[in-house]
C-alpha positions as CSV (number, residue, x, y, z in Angstrom):
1,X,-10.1,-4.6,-0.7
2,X,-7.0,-5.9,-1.3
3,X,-6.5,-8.8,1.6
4,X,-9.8,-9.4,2.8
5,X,-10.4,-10.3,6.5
6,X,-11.5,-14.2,5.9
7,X,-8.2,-14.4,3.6
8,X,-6.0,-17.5,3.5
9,X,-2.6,-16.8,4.8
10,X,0.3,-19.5,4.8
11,X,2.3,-20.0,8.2
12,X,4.8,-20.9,10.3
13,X,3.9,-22.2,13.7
14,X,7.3,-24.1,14.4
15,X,8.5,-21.4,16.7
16,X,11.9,-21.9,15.0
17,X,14.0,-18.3,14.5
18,X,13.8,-17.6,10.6
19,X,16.2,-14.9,10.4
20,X,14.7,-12.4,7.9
21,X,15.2,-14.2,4.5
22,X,11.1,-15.1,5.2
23,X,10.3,-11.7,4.3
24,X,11.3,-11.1,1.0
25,X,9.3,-11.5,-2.2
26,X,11.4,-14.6,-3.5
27,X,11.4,-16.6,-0.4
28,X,9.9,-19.6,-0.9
29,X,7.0,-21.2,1.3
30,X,5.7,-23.9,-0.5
31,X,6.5,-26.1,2.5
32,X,3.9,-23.8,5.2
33,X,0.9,-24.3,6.3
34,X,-2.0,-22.4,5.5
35,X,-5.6,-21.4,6.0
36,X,-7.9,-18.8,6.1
37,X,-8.2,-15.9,8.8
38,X,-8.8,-15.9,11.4
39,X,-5.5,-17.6,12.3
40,X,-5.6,-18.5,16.1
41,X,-5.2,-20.7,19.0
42,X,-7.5,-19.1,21.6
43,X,-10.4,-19.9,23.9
44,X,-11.9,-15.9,24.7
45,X,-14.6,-15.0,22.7
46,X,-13.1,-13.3,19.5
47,X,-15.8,-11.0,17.2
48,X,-14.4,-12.9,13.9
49,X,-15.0,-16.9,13.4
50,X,-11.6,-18.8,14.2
51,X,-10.7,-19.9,11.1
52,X,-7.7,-22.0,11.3
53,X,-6.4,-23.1,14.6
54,X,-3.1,-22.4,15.6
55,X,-0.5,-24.1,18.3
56,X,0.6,-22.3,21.2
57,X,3.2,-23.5,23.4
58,X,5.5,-22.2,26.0
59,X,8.6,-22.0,23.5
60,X,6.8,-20.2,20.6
61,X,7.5,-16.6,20.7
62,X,7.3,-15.6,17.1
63,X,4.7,-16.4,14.4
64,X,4.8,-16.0,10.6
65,X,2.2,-15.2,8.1
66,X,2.2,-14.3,4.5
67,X,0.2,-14.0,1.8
68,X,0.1,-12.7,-2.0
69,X,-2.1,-10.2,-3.4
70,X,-3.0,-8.4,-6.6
71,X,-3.0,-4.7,-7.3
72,X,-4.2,-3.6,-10.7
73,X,-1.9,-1.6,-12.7
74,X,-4.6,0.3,-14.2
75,X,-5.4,1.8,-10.3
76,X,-3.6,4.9,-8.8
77,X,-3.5,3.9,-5.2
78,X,-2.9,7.2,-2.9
79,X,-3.0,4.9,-0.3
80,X,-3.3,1.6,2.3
81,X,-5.5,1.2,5.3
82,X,-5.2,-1.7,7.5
83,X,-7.1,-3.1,10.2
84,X,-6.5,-6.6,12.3
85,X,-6.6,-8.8,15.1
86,X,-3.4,-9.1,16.6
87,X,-2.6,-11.0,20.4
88,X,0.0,-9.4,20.6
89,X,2.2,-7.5,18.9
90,X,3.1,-7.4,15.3
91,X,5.5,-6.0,12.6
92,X,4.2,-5.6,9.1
93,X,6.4,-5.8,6.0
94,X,4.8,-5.2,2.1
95,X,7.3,-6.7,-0.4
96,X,10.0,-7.3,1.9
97,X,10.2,-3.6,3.9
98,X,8.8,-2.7,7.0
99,X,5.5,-0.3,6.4
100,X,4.3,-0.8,9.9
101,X,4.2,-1.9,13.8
102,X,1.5,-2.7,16.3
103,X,2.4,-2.8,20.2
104,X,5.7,-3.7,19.7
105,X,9.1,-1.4,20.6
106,X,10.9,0.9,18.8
107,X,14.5,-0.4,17.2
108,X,15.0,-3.9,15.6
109,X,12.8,-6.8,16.4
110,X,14.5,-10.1,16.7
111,X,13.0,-13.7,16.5
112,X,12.8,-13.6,20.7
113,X,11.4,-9.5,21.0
114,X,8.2,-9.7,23.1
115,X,5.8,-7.6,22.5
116,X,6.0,-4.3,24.1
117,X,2.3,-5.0,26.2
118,X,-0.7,-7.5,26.2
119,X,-3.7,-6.9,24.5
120,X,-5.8,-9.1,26.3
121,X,-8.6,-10.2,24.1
122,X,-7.9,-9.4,20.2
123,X,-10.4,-7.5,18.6
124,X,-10.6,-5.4,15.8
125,X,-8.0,-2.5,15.4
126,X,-7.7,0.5,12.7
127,X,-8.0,1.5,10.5
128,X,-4.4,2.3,10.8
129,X,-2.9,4.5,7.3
130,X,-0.4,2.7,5.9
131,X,2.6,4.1,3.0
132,X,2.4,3.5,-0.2
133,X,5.5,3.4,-1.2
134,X,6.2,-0.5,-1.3
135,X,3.4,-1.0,-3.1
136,X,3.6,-2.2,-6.7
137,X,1.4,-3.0,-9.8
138,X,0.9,-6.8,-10.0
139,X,1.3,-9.1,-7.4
140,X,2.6,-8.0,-3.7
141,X,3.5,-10.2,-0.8
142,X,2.9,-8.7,2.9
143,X,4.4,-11.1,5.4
144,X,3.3,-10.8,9.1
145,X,5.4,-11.3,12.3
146,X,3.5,-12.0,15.4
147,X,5.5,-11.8,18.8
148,X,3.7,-13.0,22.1
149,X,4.2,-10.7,25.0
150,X,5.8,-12.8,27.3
151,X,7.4,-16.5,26.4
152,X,4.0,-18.7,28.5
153,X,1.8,-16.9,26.7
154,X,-1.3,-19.2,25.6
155,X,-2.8,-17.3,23.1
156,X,-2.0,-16.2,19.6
157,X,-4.5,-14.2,17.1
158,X,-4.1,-13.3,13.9
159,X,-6.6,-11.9,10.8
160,X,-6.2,-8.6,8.5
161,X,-8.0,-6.7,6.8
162,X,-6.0,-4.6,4.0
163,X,-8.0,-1.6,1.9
164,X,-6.7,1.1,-1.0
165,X,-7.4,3.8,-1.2
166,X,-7.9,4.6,-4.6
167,X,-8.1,7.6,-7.3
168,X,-10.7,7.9,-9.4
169,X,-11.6,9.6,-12.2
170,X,-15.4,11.1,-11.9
171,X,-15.7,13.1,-14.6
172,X,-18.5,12.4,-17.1
């Protein structure tokens, strides 16, 4: 397991637009916030502990999580598998490039894109396959944008849970 589910994450609640400079490796977010998952601000039942609360308000649109994480370089990694809690949508970027999207549209994603439905109550999703191709020996970053599917929405949930798959060598 390379991001465990009960992870700490840092974040942005501010509901300001941060462009896409947040992404990258070298961006620096010594000034966010940060807990561990799960990250939320809801009152359903979720199947994972709330963690860190979170601050919904009618402006917030977009939230912002990232986190570091170590792959060893010893390890052939054929491939990622994620799983999550998302309310509502999400775009998922390892080491500064996209790798994956959950209920959220097709084309570029702005700051203000809603999320394409809504989920309802989060629960657990995936395993959803993931490239590999981003991935590097040493440390990675994945940073996690969370869109609300409509501008009053009062909920927010966030947690993930990121697995390799890995090649071994069995032979005796």
């Amino acid at each position: 397991s390379f991001i465990p589910l009960n992870s700490t994450w840092k974040f942005d609640e501010s509901g300001n637009n941060l462009g896409t400079e947040w992404r990258a490796t070298n961006f620096n977010d010594t000034t966010w916030l940060f807990g561990p998952a799960l990250l939320a601000d809801e009152d359903s039942t979720v199947a994972e502990p709330i963690r860190t609360e979170l601050n919904v308000s009618s402006s917030k649109r977009t939230f912002y999580f990232r986190t570091k994480f170590f792959v060893d370089p010893s390890l052939t990694v054929s491939g990622l598998q994620a799983s999550h809690f998302i309310d509502d949508g999400a775009v998922f970027h390892l080491n500064g490039q996209e790798v994956a999207r959950y209920n959220m549209p097709q084309g570029p994603i702005a700051f203000d894109t809603l999320a394409a439905n809504d989920v309802g109550n989060a629960r657990l999703q995936g395993p959803f396959l993931w490239p590999v191709e981003f991935l590097r020996p040493g440390e990675n970053t994945l940073a996690v944008e969370v869109h609300q599917e409509r501008s009053s929405s009062s909920d927010i949930v966030f947690g993930l849970l990121l697995e390799g798959l890995v090649l071994t060598n069995d032979a005796a």
